[in-house]
ZAKEVEX-255208 format. One record per residue: x, y, z of N, C-alpha, C, O in turn. Coordinates in steps of 0.001 Angstrom, whole numbers. Last residue first. Layout:
% residues N
(site (X,Y,Z),(X,Y,Z),(X,Y,Z),(X,Y,Z)) ...
This chain:
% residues 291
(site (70477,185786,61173),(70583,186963,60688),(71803,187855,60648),(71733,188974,60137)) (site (71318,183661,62831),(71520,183462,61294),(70879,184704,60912),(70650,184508,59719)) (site (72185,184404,65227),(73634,184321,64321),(73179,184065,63129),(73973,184086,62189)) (site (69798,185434,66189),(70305,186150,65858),(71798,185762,65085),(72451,186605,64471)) (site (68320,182599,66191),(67969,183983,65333),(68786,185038,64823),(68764,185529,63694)) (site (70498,181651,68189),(70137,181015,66651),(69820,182094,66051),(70663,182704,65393)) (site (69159,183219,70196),(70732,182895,69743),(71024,182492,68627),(71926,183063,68015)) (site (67030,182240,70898),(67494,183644,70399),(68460,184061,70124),(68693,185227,69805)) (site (65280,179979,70924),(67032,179515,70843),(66970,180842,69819),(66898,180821,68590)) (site (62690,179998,71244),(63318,179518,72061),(64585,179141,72106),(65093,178332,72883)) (site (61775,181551,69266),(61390,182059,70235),(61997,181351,71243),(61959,181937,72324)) (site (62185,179764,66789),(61978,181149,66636),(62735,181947,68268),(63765,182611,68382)) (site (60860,177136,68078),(62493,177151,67463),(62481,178709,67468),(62941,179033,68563)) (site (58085,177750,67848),(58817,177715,68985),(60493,178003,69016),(61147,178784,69707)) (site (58008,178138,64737),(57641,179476,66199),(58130,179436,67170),(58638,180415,67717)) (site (58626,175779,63902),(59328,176828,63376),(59091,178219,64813),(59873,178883,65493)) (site (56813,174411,65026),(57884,173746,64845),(58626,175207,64632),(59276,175571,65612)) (site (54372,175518,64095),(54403,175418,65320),(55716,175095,65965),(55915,175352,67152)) (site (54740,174711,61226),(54396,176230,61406),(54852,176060,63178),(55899,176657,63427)) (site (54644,172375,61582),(55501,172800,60906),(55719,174228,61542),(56673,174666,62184)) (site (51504,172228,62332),(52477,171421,62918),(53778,171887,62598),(54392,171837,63664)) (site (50665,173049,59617),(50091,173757,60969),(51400,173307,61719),(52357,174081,61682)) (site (50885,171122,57991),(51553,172673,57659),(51560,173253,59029),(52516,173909,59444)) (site (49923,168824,58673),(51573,169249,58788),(51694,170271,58595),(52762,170724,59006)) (site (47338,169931,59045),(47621,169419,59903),(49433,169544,60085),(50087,170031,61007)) (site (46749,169411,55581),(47016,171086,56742),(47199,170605,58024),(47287,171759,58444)) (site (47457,167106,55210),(48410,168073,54638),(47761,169501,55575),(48439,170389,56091)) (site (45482,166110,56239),(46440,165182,57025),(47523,166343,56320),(48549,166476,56987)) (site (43336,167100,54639),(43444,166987,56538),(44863,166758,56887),(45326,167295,57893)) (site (43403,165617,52050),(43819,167582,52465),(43901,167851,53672),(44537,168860,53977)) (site (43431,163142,52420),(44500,163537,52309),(44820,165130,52956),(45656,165646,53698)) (site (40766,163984,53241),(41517,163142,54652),(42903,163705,53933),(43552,164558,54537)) (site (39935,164358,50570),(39743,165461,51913),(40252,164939,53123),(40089,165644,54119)) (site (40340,162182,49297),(41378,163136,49012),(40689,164310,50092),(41427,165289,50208)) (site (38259,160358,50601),(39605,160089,50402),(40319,161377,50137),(41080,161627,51071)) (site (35839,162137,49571),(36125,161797,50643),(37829,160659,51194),(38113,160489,52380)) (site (36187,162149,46807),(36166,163038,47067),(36472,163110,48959),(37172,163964,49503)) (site (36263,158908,45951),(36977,159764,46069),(37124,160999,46403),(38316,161307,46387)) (site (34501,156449,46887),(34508,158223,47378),(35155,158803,47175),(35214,159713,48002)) (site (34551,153824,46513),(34499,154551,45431),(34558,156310,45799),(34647,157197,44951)) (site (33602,152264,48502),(32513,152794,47967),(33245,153989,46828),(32563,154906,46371)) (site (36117,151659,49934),(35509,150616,49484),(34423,151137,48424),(34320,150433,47420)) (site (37186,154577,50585),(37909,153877,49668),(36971,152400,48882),(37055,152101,47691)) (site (35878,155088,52994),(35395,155624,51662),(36226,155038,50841),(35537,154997,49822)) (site (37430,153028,54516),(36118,153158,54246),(35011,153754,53323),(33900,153347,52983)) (site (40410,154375,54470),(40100,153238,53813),(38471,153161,53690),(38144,153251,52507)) (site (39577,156826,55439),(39632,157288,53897),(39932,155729,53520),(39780,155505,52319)) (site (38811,156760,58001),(37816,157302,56982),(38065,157115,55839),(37161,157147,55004)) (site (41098,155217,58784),(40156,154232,58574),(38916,155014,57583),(38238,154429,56738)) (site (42959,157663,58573),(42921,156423,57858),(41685,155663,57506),(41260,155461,56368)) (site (42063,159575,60632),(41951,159756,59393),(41498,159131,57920),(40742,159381,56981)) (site (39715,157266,63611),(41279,158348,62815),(41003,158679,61264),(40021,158238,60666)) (site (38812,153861,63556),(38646,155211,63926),(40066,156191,63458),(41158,155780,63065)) (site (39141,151219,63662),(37941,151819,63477),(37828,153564,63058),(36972,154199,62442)) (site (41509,148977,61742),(41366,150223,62727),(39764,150701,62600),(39187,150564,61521)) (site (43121,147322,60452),(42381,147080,61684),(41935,148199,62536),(41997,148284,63763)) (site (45084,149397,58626),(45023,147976,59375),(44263,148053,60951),(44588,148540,62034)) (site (44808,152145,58774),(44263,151172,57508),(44217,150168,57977),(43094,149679,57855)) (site (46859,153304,60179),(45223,153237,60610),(44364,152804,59883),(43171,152959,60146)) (site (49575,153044,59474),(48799,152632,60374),(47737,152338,60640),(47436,151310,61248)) (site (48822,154219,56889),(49192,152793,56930),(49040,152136,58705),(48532,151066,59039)) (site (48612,156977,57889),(47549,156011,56860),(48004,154522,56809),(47100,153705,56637)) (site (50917,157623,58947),(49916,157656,59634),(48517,156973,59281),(47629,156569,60033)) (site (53162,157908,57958),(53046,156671,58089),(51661,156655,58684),(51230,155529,58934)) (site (53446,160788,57467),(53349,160018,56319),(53489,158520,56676),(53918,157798,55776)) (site (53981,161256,59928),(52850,161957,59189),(52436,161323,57639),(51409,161420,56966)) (site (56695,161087,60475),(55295,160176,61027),(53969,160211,60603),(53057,159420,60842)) (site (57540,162718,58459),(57761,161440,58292),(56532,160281,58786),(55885,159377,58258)) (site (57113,164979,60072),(56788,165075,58986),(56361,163851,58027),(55435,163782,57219)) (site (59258,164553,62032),(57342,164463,62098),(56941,164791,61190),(55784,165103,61473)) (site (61126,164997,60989),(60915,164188,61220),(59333,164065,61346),(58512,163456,60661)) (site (61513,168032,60863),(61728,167252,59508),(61297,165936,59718),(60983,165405,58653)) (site (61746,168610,63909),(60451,169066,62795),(60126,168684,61210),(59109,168864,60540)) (site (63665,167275,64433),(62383,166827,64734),(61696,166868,63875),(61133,166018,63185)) (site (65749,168696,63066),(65840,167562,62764),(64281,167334,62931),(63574,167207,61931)) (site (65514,171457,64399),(65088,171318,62720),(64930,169686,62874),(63748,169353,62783)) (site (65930,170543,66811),(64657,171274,66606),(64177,171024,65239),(63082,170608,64860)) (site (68438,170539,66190),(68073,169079,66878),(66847,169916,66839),(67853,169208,66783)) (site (69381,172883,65927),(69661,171764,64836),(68767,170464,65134),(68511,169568,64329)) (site (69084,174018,68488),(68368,174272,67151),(68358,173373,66019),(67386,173184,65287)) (site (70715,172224,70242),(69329,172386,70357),(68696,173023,68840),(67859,172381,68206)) (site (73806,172404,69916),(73201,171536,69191),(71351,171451,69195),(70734,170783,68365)) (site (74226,173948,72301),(74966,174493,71080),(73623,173374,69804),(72777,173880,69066)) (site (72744,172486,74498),(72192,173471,73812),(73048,174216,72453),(72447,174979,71697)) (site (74360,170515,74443),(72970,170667,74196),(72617,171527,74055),(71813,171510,73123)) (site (77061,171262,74982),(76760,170523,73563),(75192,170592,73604),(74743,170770,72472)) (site (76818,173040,77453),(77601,173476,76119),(76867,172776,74769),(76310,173361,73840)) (site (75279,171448,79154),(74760,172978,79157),(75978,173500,78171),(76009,174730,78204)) (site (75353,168675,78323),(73643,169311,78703),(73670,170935,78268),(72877,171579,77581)) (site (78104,167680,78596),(76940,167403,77408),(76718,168237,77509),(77457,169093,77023)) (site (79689,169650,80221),(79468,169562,78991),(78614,169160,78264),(78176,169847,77341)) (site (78219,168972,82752),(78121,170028,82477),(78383,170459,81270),(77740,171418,80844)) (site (79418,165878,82575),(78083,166270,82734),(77443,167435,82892),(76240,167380,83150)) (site (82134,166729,82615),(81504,166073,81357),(79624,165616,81893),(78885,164962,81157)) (site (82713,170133,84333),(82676,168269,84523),(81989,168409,82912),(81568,169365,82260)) (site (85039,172976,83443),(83891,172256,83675),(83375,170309,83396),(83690,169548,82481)) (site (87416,174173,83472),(86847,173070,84691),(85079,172614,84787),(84307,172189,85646)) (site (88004,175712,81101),(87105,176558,81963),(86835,175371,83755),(86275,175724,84792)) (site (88937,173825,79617),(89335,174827,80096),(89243,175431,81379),(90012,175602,82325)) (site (86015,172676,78882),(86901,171875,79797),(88269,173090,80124),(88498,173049,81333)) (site (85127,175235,77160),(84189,174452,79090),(85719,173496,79502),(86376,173821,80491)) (site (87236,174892,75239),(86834,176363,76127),(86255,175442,77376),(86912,175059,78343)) (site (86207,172015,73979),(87761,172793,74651),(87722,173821,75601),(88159,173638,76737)) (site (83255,172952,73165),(83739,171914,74215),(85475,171968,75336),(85767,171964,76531)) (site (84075,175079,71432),(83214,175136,72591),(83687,174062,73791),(84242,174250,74874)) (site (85902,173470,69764),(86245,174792,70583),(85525,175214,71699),(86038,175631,72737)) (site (84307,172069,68131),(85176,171225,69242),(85750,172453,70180),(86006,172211,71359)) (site (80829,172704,67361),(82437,173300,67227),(82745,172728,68300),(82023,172666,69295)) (site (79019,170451,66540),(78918,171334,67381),(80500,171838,67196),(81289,170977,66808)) (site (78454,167912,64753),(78572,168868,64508),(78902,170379,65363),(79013,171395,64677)) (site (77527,165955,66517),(78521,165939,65882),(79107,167187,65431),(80261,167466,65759)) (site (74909,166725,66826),(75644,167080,67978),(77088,166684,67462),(77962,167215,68147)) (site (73649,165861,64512),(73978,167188,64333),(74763,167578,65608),(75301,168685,65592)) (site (74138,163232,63800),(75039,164316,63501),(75008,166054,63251),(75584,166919,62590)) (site (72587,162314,66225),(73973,161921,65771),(74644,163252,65377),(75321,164046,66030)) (site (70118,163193,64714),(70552,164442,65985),(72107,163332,66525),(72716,163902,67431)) (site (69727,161497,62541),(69748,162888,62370),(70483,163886,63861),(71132,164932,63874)) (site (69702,159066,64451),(71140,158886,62966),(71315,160556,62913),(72403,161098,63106)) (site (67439,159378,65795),(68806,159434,66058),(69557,159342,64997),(70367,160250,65178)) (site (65746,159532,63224),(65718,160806,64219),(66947,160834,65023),(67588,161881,65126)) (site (66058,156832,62287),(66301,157902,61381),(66544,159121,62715),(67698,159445,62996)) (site (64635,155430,64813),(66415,155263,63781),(66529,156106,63244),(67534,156643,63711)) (site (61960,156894,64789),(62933,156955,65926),(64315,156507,65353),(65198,157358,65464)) (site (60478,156766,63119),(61443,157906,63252),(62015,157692,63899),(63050,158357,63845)) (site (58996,153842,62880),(59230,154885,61336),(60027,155976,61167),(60409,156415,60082)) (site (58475,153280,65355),(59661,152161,64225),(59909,153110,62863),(60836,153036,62056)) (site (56044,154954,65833),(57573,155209,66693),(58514,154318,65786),(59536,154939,65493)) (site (54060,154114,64300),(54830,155154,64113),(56355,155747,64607),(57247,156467,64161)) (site (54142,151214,65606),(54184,151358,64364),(55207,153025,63800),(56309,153157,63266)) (site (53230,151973,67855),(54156,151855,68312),(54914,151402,66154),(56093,151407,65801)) (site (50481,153037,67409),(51563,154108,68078),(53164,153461,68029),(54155,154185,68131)) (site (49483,150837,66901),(49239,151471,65638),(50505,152915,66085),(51174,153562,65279)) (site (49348,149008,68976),(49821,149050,67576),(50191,149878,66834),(51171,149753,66100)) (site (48093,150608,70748),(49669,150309,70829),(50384,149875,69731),(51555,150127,69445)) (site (45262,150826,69740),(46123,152059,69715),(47473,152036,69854),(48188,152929,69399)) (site (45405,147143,68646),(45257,148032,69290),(45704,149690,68801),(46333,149888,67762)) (site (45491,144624,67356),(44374,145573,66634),(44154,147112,67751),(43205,147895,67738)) (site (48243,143275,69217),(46826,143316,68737),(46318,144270,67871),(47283,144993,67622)) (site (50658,143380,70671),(49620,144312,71007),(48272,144021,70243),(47241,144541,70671)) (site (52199,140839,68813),(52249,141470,70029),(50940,142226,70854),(50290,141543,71646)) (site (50674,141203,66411),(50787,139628,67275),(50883,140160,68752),(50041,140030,69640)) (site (50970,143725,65161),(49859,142775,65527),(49807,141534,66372),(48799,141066,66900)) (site (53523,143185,65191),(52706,144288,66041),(51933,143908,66690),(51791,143704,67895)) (site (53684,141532,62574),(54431,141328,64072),(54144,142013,65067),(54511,141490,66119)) (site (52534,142768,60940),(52417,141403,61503),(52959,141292,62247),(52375,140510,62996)) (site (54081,145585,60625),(52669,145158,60914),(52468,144137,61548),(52201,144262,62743)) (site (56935,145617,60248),(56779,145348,61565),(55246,144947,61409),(54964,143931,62044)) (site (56959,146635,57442),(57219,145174,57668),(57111,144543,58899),(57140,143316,58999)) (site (56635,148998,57994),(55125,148772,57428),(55649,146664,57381),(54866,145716,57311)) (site (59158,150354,57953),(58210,150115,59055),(57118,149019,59165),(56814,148351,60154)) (site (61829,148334,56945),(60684,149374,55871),(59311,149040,57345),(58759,147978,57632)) (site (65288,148873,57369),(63725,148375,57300),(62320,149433,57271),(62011,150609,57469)) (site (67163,150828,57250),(66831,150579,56275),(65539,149573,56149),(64880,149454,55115)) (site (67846,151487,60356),(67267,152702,59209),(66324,151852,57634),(65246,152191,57146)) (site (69239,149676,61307),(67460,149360,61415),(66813,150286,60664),(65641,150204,60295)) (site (71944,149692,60581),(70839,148858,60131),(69184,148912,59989),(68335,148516,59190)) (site (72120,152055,62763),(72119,152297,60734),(71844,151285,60181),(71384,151503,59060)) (site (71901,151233,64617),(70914,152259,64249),(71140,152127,62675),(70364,152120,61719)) (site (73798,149236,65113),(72042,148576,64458),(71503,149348,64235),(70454,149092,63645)) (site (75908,150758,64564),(75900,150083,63853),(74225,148927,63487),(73765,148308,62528)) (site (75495,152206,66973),(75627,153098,65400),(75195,151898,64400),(74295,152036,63571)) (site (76076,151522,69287),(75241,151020,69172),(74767,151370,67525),(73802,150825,66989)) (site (79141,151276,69761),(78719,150159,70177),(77284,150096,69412),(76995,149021,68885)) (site (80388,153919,69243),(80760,152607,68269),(79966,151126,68455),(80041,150154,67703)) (site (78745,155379,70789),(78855,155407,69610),(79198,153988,68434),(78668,153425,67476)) (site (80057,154944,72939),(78243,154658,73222),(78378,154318,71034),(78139,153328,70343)) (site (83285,155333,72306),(82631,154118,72603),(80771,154097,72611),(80267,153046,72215)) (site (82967,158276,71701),(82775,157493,70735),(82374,155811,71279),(81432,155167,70816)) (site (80379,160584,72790),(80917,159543,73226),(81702,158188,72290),(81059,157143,72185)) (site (78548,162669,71412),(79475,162810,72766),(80647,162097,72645),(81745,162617,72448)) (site (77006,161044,70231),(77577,161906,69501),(78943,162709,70318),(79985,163162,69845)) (site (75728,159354,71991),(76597,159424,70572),(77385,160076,70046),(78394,159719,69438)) (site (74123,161392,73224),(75221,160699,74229),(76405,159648,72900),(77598,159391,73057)) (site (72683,162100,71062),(73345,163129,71863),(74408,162306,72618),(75582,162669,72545)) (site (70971,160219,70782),(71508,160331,69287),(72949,161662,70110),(74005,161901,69523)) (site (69867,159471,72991),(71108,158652,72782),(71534,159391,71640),(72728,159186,71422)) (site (68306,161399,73601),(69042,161493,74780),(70240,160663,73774),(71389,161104,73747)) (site (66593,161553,71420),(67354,162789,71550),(68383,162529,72355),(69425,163155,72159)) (site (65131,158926,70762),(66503,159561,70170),(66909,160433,70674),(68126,160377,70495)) (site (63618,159041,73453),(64071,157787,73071),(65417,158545,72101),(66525,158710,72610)) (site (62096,161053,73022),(62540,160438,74314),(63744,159280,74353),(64504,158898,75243)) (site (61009,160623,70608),(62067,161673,70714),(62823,161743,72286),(63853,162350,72578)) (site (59147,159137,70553),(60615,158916,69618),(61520,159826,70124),(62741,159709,70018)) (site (57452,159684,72016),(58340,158853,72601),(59847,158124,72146),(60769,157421,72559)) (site (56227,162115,70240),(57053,162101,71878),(57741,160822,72256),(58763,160999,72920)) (site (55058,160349,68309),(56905,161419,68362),(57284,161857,69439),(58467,162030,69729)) (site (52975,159252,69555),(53700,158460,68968),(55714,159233,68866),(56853,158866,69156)) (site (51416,161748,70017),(51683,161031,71023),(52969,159492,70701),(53619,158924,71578)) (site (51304,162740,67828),(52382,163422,68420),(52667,162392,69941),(53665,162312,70657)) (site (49810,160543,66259),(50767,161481,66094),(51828,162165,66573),(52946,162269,66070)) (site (47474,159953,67968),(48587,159302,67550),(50135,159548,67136),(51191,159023,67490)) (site (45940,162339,68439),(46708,161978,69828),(47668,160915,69079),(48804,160928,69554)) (site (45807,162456,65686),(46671,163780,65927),(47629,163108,67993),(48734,163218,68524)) (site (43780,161275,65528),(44889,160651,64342),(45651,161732,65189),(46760,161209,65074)) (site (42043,161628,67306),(41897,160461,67387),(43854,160431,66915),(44803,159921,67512)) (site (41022,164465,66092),(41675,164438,67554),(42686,162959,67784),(43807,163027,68289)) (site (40177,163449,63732),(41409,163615,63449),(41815,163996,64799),(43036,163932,64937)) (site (37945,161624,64790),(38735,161066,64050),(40063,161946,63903),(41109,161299,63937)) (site (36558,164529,66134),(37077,163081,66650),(37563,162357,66380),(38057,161771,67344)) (site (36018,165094,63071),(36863,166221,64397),(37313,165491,65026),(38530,165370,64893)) (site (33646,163890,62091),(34917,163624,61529),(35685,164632,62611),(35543,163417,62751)) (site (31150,163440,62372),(31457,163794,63548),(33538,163293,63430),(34318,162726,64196)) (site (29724,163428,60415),(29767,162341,60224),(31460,162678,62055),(32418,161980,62387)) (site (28619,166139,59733),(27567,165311,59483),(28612,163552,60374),(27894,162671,60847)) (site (30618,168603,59910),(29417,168670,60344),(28262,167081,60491),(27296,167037,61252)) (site (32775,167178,58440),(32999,167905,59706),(31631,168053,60586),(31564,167685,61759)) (site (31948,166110,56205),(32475,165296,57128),(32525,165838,58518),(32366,165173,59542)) (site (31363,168475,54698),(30094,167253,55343),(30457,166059,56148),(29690,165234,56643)) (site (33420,169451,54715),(32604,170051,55472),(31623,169591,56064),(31073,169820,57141)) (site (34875,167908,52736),(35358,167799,54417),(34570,168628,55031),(34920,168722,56207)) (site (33048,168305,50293),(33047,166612,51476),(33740,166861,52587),(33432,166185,53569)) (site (34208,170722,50034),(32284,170062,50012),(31896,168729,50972),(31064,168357,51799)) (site (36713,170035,48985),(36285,171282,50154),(35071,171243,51237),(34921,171504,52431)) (site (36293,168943,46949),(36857,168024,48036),(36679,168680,49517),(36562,168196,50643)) (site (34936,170459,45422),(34413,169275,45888),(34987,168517,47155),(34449,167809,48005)) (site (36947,172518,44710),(35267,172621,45644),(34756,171107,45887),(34032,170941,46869)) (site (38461,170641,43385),(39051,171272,44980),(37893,171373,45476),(37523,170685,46427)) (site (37298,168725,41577),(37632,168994,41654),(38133,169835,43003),(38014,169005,43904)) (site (37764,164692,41308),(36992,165741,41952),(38002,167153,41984),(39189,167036,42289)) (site (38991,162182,39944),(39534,163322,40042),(38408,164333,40316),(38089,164912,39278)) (site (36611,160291,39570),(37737,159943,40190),(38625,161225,40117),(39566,160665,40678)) (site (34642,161862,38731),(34083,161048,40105),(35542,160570,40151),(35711,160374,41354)) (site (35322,161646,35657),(35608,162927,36890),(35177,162746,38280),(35442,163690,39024)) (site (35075,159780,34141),(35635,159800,35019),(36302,161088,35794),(37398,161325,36300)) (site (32795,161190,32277),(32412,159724,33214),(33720,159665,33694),(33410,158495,33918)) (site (34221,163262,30938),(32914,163130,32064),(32768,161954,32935),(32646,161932,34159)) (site (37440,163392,31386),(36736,163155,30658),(35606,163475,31557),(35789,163879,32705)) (site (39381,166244,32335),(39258,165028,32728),(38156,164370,32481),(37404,164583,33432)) (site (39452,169188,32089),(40347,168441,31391),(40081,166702,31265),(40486,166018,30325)) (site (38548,170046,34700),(38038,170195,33735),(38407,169725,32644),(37462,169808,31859)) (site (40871,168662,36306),(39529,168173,36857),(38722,168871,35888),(37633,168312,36016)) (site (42809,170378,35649),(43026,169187,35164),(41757,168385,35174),(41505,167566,34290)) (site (41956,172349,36469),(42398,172594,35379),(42501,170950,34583),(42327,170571,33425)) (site (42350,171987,39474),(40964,172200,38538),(40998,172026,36989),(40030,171562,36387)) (site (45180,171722,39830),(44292,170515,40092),(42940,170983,39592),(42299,170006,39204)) (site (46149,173956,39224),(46323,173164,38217),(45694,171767,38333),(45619,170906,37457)) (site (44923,175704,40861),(44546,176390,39627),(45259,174930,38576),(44956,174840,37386)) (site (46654,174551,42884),(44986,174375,43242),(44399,174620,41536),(43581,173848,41035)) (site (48941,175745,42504),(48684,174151,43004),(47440,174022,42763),(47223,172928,42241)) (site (48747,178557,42356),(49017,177927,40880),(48571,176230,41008),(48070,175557,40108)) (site (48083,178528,45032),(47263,178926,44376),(47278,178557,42644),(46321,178357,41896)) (site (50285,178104,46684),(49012,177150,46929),(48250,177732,45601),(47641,176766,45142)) (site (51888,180001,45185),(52128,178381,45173),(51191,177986,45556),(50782,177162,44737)) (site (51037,182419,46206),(50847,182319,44959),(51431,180495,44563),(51167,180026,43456)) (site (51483,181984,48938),(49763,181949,48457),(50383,181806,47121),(50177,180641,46783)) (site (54304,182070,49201),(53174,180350,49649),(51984,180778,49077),(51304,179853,48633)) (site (54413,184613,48344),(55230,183347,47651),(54694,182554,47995),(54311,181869,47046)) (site (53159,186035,50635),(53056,186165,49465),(53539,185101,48189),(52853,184964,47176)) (site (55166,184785,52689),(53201,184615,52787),(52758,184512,51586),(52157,183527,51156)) (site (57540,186313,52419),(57470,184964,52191),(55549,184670,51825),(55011,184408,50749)) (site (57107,189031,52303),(56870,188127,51055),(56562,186737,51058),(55832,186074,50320)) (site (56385,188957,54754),(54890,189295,54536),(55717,188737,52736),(54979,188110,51976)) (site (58787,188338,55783),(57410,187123,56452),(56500,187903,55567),(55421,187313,55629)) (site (61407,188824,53366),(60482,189572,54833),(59403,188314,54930),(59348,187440,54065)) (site (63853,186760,52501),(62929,187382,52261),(62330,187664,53462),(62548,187018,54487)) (site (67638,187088,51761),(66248,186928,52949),(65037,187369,52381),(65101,188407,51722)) (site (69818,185850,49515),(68538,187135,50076),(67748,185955,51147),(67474,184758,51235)) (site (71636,184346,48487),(72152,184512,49664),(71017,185741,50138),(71330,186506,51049)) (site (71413,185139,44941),(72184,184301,46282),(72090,185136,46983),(72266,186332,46751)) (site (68230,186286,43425),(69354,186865,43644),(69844,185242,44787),(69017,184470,45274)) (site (65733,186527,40972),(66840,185646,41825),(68118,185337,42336),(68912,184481,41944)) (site (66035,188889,39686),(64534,188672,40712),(65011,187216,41492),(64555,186953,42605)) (site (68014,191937,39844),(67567,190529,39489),(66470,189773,40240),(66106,190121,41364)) (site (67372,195078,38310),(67476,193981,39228),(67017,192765,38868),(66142,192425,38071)) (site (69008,196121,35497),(68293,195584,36078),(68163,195034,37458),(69159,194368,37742)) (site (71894,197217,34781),(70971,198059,35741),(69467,197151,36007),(68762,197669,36873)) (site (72986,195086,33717),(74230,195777,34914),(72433,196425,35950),(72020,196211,37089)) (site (71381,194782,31252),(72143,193967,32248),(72589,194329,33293),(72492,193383,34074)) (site (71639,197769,30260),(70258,197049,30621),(70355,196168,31548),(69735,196315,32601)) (site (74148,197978,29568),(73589,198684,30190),(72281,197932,30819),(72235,197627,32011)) (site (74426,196063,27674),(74886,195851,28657),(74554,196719,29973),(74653,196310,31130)) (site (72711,196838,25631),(71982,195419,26360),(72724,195312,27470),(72231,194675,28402)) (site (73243,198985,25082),(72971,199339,25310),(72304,198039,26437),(71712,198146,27511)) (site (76977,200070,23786),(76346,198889,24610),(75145,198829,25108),(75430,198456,26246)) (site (77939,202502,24256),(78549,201618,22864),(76912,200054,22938),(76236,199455,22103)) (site (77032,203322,26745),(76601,203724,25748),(76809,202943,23982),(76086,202910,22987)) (site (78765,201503,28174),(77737,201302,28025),(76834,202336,27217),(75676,201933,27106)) (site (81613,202761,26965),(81318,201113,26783),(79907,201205,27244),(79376,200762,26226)) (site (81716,205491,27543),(81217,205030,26093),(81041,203877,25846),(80463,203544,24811)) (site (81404,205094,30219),(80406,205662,30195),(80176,205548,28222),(79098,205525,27629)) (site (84320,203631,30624),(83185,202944,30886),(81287,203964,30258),(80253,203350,29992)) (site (85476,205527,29681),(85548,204467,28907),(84012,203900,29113),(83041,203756,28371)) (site (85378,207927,31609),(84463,208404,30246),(84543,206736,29373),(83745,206611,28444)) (site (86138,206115,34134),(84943,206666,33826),(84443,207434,32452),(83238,207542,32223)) (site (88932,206207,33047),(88279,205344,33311),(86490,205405,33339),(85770,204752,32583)) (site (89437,209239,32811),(89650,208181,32109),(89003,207101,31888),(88496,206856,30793)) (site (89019,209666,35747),(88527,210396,34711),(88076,209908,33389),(86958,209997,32881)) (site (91617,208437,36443),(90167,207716,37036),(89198,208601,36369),(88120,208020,36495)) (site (93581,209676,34831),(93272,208147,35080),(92108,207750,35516),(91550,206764,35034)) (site (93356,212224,36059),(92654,211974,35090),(92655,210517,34370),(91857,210237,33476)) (site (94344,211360,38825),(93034,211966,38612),(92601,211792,37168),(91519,211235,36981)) 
């Protein structure tokens, strides 16, 4: 007892001896490891980032001589032109146009990777046989297929869809590779235990142990297609995001160029956002082991 008595009058003259240490110990910290934040901070943290983002693109657009501020417009401006795009130049149809590309392009990537990047990951022979052109073909640069697209399909929507599909689909399997890689070998042990067939393992142990991960992968992925989406629709194209912002591109518009950009960035946020809700709400299992 008077050991721990002891101890407590030391410590109570070491931070009295001490007053910065005191200060140290009793502050909170504002960047703490391993915190959750609530959905109404998080909100709070994205507005004050869109908002320093925006406060430094004006800042700079007042900063930016006179005669070249037609090339750095500031936000109201760019705000100004997607409204007159929206209302005057029947721009909605262009991004319906860029959006059926879009997802209509990652559905077939994902038809395409989910089943093999999974039967890979399963299987070392599927594995050893086909790993080796997936991880080749990772490293070609999409935008080198153009001419060759073109030959095939033409100046078409097949072009321009099948462009986006060469941009995720290697990467998207290489990604859900390893995340069904990843699944605890215990699960799998337990089902075969248990008598269950290797067509009851993939689907209803490894697929779904591996479904959230393979959710994140996507949603990191379309992100990707999203950033090939201007190079698609720059070549030979009438219609979509692209062709607005190559077309204002000939006349100098910058204000109309960087409002396709600002389209094509709330479009992923949205998309993201939609990515995250479903994942949320459809693997309650997830939710609850990472809380």
């Amino acid at each position: 007892m008077g050991s721990i008595q002891g101890k407590e009058m030391s410590d109570t003259s070491i931070k009295a001896g001490n007053p910065e240490l005191t200060k140290t110990r009793d502050k909170p910290k504002k960047l703490q490891l391993l915190v959750t934040l609530s959905g109404k901070q998080t909100m709070t943290y994205g507005l004050i980032g869109a908002l320093v983002f925006f406060g430094l693109w004006e800042v700079a657009h007042l900063l930016t001589a006179e005669e070249a501020k037609r090339f750095l417009p500031s936000p109201l401006s760019v705000v100004q032109a997607l409204i007159t795009l929206i209302q005057e130049k029947d721009y909605m149809a262009d991004v319906g146009i860029s959006a059926y590309r879009i997802f209509g392009s990652f559905f077939i990537a994902c038809v395409i990777a989910v089943p093999l990047g999974i039967l890979m990951g399963c299987f070392a022979p599927i594995r050893a046989l086909i790993n080796p052109v997936i991880s080749g073909a990772r490293y070609l640069p999409a935008a080198s297929f153009i001419p060759l697209l073109l030959v095939w399909f033409g100046p078409t929507d097949s072009q321009k869809m099948a462009l986006l599909v060469l941009g995720v689909v290697f990467f998207l399997i290489a990604l859900i590779l390893d995340n069904t890689e990843a699944v605890a070998k215990e699960l799998i042990e337990a089902a075969q235990t248990m008598g269950a067939s290797r067509r009851e393992i993939v689907i209803n142990v490894v697929g779904r142990a591996a479904s959230p991960a393979i959710m994140d992968s996507m949603r990191n992925m379309i992100a990707v297609a999203y950033t090939y989406l201007v190079i698609a629709e720059i070549v030979a194209a009438q219609d979509g995001i692209g062709a607005v912002m190559m077309r204002a591109g000939r006349f100098l518009k910058v204000d109309v160029i960087m409002a396709g950009i600002l389209t094509i960035g709330i479009m992923g946020v949205l998309t993201d956002i939609v990515f995250r809700v479903v994942a949320h709400y459809a693997f309650p299992w997830n939710r609850k082991r990472k809380g």
